[in-house]
Backbone as ProteinMPNN parsed JSONL, in Angstrom:
{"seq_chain_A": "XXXXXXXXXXXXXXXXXXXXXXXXXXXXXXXXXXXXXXXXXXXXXXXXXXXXXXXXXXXXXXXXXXXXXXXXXXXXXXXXXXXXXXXXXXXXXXXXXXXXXXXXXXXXXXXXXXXXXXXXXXXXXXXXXXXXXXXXXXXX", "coords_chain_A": {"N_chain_A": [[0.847, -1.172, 0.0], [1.207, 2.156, -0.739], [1.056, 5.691, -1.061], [0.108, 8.737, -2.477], [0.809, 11.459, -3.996], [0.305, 14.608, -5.599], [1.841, 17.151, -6.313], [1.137, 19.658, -6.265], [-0.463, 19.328, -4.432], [1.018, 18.544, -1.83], [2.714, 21.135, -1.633], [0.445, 22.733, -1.056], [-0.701, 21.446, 1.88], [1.884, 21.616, 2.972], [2.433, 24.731, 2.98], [0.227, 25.017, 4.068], [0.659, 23.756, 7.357], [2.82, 25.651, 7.796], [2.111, 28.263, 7.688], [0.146, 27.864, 10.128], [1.687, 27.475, 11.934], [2.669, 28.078, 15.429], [1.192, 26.595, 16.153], [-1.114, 23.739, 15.815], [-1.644, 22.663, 12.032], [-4.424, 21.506, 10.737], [-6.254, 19.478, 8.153], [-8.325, 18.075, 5.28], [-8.299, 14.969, 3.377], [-9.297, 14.392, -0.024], [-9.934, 11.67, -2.648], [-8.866, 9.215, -4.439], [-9.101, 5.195, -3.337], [-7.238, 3.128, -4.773], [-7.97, 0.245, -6.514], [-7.542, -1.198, -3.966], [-5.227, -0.781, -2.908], [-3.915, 1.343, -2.813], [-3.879, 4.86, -2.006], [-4.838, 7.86, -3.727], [-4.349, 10.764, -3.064], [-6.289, 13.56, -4.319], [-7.116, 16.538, -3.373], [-6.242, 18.642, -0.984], [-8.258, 19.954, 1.514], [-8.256, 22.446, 3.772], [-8.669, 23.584, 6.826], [-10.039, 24.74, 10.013], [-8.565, 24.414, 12.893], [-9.758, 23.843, 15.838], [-9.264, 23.459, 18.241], [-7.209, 25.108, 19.097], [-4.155, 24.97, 19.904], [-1.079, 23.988, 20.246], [-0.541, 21.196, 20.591], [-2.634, 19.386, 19.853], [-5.158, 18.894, 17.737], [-8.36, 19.524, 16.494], [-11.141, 19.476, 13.724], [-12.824, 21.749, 12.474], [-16.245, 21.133, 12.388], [-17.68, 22.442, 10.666], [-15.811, 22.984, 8.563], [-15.401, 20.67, 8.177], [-17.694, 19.104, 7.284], [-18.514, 21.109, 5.061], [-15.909, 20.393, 2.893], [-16.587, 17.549, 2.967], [-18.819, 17.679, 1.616], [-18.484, 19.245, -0.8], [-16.383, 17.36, -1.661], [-17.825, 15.13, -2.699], [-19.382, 16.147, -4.624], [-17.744, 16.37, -6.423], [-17.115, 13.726, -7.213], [-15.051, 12.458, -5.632], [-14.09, 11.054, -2.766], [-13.609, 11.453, 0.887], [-10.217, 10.208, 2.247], [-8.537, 10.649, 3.931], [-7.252, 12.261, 6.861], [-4.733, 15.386, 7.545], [-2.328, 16.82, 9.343], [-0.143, 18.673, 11.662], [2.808, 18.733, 13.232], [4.133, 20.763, 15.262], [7.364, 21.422, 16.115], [7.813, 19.05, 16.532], [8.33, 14.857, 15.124], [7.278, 13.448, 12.393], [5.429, 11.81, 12.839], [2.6, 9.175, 14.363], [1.094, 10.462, 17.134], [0.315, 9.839, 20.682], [-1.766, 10.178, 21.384], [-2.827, 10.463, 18.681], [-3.038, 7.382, 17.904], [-5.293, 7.325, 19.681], [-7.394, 8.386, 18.487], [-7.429, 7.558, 16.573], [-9.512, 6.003, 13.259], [-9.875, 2.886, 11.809], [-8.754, 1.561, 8.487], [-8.658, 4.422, 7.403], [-6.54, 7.563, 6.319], [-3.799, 8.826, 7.497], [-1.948, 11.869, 7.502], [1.005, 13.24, 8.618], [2.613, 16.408, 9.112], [5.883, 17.281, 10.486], [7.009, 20.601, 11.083], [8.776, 23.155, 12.456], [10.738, 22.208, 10.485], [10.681, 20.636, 7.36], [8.964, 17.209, 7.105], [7.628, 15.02, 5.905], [5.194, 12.13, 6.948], [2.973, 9.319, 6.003], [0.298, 7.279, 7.506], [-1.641, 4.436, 8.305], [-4.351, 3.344, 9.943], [-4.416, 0.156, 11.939], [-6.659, -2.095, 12.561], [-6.429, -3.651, 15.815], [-3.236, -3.813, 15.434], [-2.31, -1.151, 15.02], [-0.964, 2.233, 13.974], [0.165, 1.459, 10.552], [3.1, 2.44, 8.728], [3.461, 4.085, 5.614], [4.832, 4.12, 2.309], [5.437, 7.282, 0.307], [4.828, 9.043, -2.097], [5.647, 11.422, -4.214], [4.383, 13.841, -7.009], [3.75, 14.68, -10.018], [2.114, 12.827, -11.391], [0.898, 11.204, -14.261], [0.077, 9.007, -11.952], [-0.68, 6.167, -11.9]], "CA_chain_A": [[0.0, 0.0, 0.0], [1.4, 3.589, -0.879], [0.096, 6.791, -0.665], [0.096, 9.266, -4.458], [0.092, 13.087, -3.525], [0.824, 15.628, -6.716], [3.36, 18.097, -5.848], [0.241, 20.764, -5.587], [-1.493, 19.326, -2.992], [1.899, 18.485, -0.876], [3.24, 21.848, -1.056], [-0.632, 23.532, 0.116], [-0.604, 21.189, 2.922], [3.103, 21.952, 3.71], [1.994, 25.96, 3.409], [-1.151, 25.196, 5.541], [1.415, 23.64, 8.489], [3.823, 26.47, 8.181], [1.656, 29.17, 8.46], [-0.059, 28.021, 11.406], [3.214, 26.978, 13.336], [3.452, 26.834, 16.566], [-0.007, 26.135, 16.083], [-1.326, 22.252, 15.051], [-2.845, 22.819, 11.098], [-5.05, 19.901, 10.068], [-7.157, 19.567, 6.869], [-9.022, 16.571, 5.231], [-7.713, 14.768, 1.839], [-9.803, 13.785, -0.871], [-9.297, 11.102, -3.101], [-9.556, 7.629, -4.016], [-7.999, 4.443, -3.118], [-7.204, 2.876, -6.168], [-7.536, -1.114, -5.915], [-7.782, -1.208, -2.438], [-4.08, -1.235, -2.597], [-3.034, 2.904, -3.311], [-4.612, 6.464, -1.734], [-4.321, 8.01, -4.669], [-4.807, 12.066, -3.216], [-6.342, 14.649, -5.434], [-7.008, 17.438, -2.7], [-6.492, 18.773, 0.417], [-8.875, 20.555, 2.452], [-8.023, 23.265, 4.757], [-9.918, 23.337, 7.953], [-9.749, 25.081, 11.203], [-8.593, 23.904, 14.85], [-10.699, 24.874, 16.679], [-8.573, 23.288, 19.935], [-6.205, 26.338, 19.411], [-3.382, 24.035, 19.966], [0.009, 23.271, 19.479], [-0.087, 19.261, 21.1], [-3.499, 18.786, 19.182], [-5.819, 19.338, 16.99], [-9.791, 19.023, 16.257], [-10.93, 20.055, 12.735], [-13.872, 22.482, 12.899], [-17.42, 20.483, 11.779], [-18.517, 23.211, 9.702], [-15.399, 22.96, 7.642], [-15.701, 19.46, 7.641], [-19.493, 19.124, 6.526], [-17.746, 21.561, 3.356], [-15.487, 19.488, 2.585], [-17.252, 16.457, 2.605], [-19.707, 18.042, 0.039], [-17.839, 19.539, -2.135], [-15.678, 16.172, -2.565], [-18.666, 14.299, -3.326], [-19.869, 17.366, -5.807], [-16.538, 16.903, -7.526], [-16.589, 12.807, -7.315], [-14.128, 12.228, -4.754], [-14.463, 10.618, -1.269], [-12.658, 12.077, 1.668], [-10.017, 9.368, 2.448], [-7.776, 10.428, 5.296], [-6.704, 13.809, 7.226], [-3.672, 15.51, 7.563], [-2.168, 17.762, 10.688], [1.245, 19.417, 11.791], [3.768, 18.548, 14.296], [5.034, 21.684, 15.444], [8.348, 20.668, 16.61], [7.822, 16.927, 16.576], [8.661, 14.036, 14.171], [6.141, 12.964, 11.326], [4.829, 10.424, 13.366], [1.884, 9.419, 15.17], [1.891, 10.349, 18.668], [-0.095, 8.918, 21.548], [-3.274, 11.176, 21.162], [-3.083, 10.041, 17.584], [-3.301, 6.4, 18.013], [-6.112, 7.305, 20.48], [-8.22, 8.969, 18.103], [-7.669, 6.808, 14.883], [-10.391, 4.893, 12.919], [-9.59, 1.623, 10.404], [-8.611, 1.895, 7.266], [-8.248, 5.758, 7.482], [-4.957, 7.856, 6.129], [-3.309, 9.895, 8.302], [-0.613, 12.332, 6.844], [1.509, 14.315, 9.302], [3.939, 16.712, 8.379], [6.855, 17.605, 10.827], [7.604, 21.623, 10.948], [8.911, 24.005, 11.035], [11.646, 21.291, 9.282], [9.519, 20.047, 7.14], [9.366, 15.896, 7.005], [5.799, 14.054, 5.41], [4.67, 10.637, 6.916], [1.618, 8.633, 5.994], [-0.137, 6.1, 8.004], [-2.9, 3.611, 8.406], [-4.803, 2.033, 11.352], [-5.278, -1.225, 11.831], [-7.254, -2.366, 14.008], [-5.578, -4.569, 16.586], [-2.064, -3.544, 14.958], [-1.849, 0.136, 15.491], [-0.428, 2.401, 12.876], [1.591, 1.096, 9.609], [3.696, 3.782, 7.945], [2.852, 3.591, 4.318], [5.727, 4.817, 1.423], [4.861, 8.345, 0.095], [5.297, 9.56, -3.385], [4.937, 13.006, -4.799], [4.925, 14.113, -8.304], [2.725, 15.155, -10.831], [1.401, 11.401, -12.208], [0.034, 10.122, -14.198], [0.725, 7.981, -10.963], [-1.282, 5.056, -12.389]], "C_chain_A": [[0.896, 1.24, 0.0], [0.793, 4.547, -1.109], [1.052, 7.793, -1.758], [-0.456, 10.631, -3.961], [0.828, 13.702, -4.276], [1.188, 16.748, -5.661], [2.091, 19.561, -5.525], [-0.022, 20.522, -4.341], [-0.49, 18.945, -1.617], [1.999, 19.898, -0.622], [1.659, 23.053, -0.878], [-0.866, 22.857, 1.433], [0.722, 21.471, 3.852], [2.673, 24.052, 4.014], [1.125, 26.019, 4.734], [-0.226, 25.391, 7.011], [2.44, 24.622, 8.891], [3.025, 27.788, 8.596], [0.85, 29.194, 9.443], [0.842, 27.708, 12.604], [2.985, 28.523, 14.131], [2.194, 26.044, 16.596], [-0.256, 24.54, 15.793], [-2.487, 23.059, 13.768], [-3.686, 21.478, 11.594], [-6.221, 20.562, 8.908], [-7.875, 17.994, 6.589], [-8.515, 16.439, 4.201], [-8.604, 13.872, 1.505], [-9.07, 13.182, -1.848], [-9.935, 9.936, -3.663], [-8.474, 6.519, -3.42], [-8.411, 3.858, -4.207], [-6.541, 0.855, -5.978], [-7.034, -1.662, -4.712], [-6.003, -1.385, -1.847], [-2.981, 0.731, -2.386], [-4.331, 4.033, -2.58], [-3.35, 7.509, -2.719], [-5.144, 9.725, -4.173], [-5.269, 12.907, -4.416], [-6.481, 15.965, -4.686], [-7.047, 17.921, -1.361], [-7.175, 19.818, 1.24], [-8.651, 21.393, 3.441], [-8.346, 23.103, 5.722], [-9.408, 23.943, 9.233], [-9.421, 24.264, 12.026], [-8.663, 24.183, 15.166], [-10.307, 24.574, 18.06], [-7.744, 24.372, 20.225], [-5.509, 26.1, 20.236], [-2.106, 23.923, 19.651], [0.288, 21.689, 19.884], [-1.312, 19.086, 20.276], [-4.792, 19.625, 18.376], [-7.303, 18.765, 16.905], [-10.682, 20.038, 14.842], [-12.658, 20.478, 13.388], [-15.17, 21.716, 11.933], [-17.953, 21.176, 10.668], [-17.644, 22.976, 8.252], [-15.085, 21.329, 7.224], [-16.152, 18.928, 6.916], [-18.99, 19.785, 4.932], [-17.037, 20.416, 2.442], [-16.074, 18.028, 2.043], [-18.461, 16.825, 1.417], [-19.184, 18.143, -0.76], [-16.839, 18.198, -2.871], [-16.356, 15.141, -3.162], [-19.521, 15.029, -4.674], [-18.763, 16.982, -7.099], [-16.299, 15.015, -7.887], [-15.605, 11.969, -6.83], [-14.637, 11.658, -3.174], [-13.134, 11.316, -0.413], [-11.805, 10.836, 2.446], [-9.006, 9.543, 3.202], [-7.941, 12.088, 5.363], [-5.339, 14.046, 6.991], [-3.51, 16.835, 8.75], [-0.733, 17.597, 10.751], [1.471, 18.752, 13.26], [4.584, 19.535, 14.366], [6.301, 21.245, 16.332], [9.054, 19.001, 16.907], [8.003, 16.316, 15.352], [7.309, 13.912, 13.396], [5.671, 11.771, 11.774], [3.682, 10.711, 14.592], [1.889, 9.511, 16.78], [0.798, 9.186, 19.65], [-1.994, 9.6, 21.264], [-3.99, 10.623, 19.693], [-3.496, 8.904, 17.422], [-5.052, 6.281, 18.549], [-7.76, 7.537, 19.743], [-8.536, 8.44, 16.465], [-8.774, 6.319, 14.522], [-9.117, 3.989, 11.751], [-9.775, 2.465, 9.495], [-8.575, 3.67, 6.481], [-7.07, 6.675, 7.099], [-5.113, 9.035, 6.867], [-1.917, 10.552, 7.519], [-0.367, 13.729, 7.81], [2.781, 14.859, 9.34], [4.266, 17.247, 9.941], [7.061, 19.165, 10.618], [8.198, 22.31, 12.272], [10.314, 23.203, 9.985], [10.633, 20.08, 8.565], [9.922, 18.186, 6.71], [7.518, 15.273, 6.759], [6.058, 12.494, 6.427], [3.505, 10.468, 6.826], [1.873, 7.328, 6.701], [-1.303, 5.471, 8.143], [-3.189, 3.341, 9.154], [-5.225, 1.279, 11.29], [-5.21, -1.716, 12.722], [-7.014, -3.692, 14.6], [-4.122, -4.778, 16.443], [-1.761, -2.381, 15.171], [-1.503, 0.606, 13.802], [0.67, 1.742, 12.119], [1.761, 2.042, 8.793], [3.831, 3.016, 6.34], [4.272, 4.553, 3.151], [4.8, 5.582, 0.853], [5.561, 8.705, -1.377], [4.577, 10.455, -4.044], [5.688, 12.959, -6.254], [3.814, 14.634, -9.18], [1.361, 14.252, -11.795], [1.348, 12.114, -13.954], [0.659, 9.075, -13.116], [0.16, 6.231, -11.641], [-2.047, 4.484, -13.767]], "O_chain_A": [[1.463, 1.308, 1.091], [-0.353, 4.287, -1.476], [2.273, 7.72, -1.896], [-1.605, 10.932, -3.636], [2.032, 13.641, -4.031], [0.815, 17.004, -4.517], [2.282, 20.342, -4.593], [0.121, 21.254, -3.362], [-0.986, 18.996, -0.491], [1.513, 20.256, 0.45], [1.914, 24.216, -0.565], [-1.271, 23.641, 2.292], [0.715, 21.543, 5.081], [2.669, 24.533, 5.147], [1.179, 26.619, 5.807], [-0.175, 26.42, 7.684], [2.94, 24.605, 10.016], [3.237, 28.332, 9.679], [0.59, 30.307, 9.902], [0.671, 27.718, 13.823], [3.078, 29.659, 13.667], [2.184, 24.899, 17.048], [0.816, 24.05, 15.439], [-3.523, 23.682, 13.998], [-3.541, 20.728, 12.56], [-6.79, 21.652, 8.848], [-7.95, 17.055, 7.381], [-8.103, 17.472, 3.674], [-8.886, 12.865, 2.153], [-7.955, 13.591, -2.171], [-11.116, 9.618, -3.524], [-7.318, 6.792, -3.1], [-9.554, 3.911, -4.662], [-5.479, 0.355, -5.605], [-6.161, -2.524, -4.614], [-5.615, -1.899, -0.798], [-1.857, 1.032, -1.984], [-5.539, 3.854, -2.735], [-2.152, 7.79, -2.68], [-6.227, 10.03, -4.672], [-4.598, 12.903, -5.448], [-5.906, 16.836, -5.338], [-7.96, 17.545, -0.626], [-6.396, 20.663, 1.681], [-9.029, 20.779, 4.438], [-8.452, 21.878, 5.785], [-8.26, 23.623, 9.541], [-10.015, 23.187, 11.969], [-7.939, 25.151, 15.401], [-10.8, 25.193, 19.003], [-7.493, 24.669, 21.393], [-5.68, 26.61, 21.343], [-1.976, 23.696, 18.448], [1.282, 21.088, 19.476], [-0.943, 18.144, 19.574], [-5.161, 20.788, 18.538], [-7.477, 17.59, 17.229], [-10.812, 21.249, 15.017], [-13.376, 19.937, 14.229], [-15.007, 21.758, 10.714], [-18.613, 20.607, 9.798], [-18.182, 22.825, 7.155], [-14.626, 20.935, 6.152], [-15.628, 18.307, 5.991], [-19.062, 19.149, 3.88], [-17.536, 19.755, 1.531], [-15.973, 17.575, 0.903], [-18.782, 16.088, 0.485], [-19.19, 17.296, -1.653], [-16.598, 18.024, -4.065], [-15.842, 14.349, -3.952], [-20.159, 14.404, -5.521], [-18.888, 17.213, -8.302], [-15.431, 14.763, -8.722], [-15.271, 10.927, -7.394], [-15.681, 12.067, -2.666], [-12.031, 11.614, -0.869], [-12.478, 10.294, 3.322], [-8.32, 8.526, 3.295], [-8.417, 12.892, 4.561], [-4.667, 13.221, 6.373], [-4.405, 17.651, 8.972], [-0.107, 16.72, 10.156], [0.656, 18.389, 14.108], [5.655, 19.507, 13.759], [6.02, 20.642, 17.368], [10.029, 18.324, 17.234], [7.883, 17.049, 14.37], [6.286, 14.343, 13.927], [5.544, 10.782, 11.051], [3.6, 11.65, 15.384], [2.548, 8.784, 17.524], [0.583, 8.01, 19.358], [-3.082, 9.096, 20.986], [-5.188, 10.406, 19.508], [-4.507, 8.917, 16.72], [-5.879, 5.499, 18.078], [-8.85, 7.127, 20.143], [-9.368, 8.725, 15.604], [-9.417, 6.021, 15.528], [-8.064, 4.315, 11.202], [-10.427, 3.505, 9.397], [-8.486, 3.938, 5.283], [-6.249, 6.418, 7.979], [-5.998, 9.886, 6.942], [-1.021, 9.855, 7.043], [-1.022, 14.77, 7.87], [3.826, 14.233, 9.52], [3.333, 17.604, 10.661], [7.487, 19.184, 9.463], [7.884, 21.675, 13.278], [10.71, 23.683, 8.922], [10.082, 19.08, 9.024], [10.964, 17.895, 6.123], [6.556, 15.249, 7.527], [7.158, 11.945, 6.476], [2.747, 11.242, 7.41], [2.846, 6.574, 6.703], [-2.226, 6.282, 8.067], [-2.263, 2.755, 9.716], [-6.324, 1.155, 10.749], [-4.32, -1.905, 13.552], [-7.328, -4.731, 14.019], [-3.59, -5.681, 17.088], [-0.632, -2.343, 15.66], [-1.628, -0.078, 12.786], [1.77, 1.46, 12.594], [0.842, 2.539, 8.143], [4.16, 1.873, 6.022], [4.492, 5.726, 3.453], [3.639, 5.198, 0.706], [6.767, 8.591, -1.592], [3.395, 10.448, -4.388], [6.755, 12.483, -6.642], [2.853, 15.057, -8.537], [0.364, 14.592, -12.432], [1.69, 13.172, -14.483], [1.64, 8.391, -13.41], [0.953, 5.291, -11.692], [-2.48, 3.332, -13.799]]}, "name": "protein", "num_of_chains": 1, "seq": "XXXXXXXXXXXXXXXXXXXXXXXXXXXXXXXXXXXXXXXXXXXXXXXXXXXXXXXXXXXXXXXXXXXXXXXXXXXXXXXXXXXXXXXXXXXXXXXXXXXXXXXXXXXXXXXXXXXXXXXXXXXXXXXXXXXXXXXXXXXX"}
């Protein structure tokens, strides 16, 4: 399983996380998974935190509810989030684990040095870190 994010939609989620540092961003990513084997991104979602936070984040419902329309307006399903680690590694922390669902992508960037990881939850396994590849595709 790998995870397919065009070089747009990395560097607006890397903007998002920098300009809310020290802050936690988070957004939502639309997409598909492509043969139940690839999350194949097409966009990422902005979205408030409304915890006004730098250890965590909670995306605001209203810009959720958006989101989730407009990706079904456009043909897309919303197939993971994404949120900042101000000062911390690209990895999930303890809060994160806590708050996962199955089969879900998580993508958390590392700033203000910026570092991507994606991950999955699986349930009764915890997160598995998934290889990440940016570019412009045709990925598939």
């Amino acid at each position: 399983m790998e995870v397919l994010i065009p070089e747009g939609v990395r560097d607006a989620m890397v903007s998002h996380a920098l300009s809310e540092y020290p802050r936690e961003a988070c957004g939502l990513l639309a997409g598909e998974k492509v043969r139940g084997r690839v999350f194949l991104i097409k966009r990422a979602y902005r979205t408030r935190n409304i915890s006004d936070s730098p250890l965590r984040y909670e995306i605001d419902p209203e810009d959720m509810y958006r989101a989730f329309l407009d990706a079904e307006k456009e043909g897309m399903e919303i197939v993971g989030a994404y949120h900042s680690h101000p000062l911390g590694k690209a990895v999930p922390s303890k809060m994160d684990e806590e708050r996962a669902h199955p089969g879900f992508l998580y993508v958390i960037i590392s700033v203000p040095r910026v570092r991507i990881g994606a991950f999955i939850w699986e349930e009764g396994k915890g997160f598995r870190e998934l290889p990440v590849r940016i570019g412009e595709g045709p990925f598939i």
